[in-house]
C-alpha positions as CSV (number, residue, x, y, z in Angstrom):
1,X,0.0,0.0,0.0
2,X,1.3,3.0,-1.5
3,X,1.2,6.0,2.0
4,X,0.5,9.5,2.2
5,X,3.6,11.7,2.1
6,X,3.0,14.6,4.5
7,X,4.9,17.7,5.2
8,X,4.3,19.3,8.1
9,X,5.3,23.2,8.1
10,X,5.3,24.7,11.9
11,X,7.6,27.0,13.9
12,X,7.0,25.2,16.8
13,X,9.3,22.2,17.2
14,X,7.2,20.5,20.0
15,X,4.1,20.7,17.2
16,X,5.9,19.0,14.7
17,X,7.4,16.5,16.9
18,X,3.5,15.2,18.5
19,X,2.2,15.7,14.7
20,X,4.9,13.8,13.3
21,X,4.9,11.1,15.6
22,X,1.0,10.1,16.0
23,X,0.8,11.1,12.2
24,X,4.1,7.9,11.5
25,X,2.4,5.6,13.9
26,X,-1.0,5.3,11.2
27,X,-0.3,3.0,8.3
28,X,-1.0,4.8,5.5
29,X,0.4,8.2,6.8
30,X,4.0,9.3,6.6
31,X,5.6,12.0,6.8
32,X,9.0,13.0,4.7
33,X,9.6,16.6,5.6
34,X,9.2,19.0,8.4
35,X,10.0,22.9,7.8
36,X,10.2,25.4,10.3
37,X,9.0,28.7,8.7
38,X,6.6,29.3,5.4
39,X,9.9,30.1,3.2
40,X,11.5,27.0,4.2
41,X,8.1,25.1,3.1
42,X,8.1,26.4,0.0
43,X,11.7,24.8,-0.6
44,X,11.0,21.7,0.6
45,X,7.7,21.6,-1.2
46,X,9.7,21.6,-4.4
47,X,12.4,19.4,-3.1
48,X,9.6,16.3,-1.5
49,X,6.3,17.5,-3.2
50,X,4.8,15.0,-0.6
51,X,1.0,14.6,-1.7
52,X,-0.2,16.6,1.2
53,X,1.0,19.5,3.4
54,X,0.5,20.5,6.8
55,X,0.7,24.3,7.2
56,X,0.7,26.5,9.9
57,X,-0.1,30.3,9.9
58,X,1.7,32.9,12.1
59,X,5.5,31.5,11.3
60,X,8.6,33.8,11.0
61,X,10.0,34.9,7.4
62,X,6.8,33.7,5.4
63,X,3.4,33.1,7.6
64,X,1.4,30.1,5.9
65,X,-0.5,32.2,3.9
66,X,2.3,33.7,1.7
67,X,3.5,30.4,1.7
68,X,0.8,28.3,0.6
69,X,0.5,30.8,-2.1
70,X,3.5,30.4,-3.1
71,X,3.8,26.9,-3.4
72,X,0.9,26.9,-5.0
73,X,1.6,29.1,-7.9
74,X,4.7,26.6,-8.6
75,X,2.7,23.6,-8.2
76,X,-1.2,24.2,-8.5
77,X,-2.2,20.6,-7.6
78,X,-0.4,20.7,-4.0
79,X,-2.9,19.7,-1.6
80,X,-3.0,21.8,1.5
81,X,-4.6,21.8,4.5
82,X,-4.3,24.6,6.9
83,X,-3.3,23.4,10.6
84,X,-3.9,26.3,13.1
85,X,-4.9,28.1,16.7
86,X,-6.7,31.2,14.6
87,X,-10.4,31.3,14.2
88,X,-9.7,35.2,12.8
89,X,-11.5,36.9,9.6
90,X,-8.4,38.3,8.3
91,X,-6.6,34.2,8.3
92,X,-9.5,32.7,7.4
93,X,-10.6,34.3,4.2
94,X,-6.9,35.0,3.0
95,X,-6.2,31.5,3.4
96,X,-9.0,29.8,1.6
97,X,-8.9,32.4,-1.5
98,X,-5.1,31.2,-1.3
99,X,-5.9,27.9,-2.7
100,X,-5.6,26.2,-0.1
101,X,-7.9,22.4,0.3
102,X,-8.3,22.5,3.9
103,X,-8.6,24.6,7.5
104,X,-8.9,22.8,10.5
105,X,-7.6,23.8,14.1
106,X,-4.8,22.4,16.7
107,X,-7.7,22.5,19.2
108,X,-8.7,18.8,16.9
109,X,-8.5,15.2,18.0
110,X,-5.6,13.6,16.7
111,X,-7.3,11.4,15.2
112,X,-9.6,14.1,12.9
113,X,-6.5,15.4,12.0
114,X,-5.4,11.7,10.7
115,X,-8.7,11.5,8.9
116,X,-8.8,15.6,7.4
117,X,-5.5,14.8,6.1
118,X,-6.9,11.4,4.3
119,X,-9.4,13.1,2.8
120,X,-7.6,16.1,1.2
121,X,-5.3,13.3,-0.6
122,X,-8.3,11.9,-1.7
123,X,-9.3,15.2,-3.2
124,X,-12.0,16.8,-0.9
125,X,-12.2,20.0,1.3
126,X,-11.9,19.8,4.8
127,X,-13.1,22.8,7.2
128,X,-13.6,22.5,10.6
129,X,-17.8,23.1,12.1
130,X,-16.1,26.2,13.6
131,X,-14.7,27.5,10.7
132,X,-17.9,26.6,8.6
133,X,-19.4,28.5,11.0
134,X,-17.6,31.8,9.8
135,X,-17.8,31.6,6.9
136,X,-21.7,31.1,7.0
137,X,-21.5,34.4,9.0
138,X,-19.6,36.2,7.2
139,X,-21.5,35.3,3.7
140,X,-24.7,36.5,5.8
141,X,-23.8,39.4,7.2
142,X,-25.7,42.6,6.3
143,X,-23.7,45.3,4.9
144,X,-23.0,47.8,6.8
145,X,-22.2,51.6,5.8
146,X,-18.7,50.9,6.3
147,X,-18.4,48.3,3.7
148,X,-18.8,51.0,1.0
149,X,-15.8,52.9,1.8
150,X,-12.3,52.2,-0.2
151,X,-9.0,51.1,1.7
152,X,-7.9,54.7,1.6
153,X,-11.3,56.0,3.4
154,X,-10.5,53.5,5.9
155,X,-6.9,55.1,6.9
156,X,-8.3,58.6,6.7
157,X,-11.4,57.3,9.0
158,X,-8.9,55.9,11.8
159,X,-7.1,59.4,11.6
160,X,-10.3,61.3,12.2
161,X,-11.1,58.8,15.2
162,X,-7.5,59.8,16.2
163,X,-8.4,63.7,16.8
164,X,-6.2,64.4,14.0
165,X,-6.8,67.1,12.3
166,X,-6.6,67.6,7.9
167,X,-2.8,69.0,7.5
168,X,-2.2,66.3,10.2
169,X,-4.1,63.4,8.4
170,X,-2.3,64.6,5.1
171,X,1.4,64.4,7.0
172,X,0.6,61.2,8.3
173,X,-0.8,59.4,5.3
174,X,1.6,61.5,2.7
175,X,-1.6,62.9,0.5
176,X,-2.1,66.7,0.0
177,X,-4.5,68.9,2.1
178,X,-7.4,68.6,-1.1
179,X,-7.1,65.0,-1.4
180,X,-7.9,64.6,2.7
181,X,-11.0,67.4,2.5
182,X,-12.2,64.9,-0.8
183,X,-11.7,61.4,2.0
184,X,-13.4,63.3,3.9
185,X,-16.6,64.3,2.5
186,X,-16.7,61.0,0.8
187,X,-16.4,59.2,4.1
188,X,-19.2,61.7,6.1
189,X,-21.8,61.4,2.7
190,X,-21.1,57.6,3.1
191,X,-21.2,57.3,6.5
192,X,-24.6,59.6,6.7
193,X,-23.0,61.5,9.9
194,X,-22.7,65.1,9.5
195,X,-19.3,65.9,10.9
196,X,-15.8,64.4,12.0
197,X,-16.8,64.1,15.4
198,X,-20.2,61.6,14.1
199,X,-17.7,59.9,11.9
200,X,-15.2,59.3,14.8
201,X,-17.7,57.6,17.0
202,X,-18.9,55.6,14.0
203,X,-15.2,54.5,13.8
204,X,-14.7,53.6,17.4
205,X,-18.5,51.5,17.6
206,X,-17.6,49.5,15.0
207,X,-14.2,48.9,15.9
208,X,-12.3,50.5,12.5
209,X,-10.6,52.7,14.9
């Protein structure tokens, strides 16, 4: 019987060492590479192209995300599964649109992680109940006002919340005077608030301060 290859890719020795051992101990399971940071998993990816890859996120040098994204765009059939402590948005999302096949947590049975990794070699997606969960959320959300302004209203928006002022905003974020008074009147008319101060406690209510 022909195993699994597996390459597990985590900072944290003690991680690899318990994944690595339960994960040797099942029959079909084996794995041939360990890296300790995402840029050292996207050399060894090329150098063992194991069938399936065990990546964590928050790593030194590369996080998994730049790295699964990497690896990918050199070999688009690489099967990864995300193996991680963050239940965050901004990991979440990133990862999946990164290509990746899988996202489970540590917080799993070693067992599930045995039988998540099984499945992605045989092809299917694998996301944890609580990550399901998210994205459900997320793809039900209603829109708030927020959502409507661009990245650069953002940055000017957590100035205002700030107490800065125009010529301050404009220092900070290197635009000219005009171009801040333009943010600004975008991001009230958005907003419906009628002046800085409104627009500032939007900002610190919804937590984009």
């Amino acid at each position: 019987m022909k195993k699994i290859s597996l390459m597990l890719v985590d900072d944290h020795e003690m991680v690899r060492l318990g994944l690595s051992s339960y994960l040797n101990m099942q029959e079909d399971l084996e794995v041939v590479a360990e890296a300790v940071d995402g840029l050292d998993g996207v050399r060894k990816a090329k150098q063992y192209t194991p069938d399936v890859i065990l990546m964590d996120l928050v790593m030194d040098k590369m996080d998994g995300i730049a790295s699964s994204k990497a690896i990918l765009q050199d070999n688009p059939e690489m099967k990864i599964l995300i193996l991680t402590s963050f239940l965050d948005d901004e990991k979440i999302f990133p990862a999946l649109e990164a290509g990746v096949k899988g996202y489970i947590l540590k917080t799993s049975q070693a067992h599930e992680i045995a039988e998540s990794v099984r499945k992605i070699a045989m092809g299917q997606d694998v996301i944890s109940e609580s990550v399901r969960v998210k994205i459900y959320e997320k793809q039900h959300a209603k829109p708030t006002l927020h959502d409507s302004l661009t990245a650069r209203e953002v940055e000017v928006l957590k100035e205002i919340a700030k107490g800065l002022s125009n010529q301050e905003i404009g220092d900070t974020l290197f635009i000219s005077l005009k171009t801040v008074k333009t943010h600004v009147s975008n991001i009230l008319a958005k907003l419906q608030v009628e002046d800085r101060t409104q627009a500032a406690i939007y900002a610190i209510k919804h937590k984009i301060a």
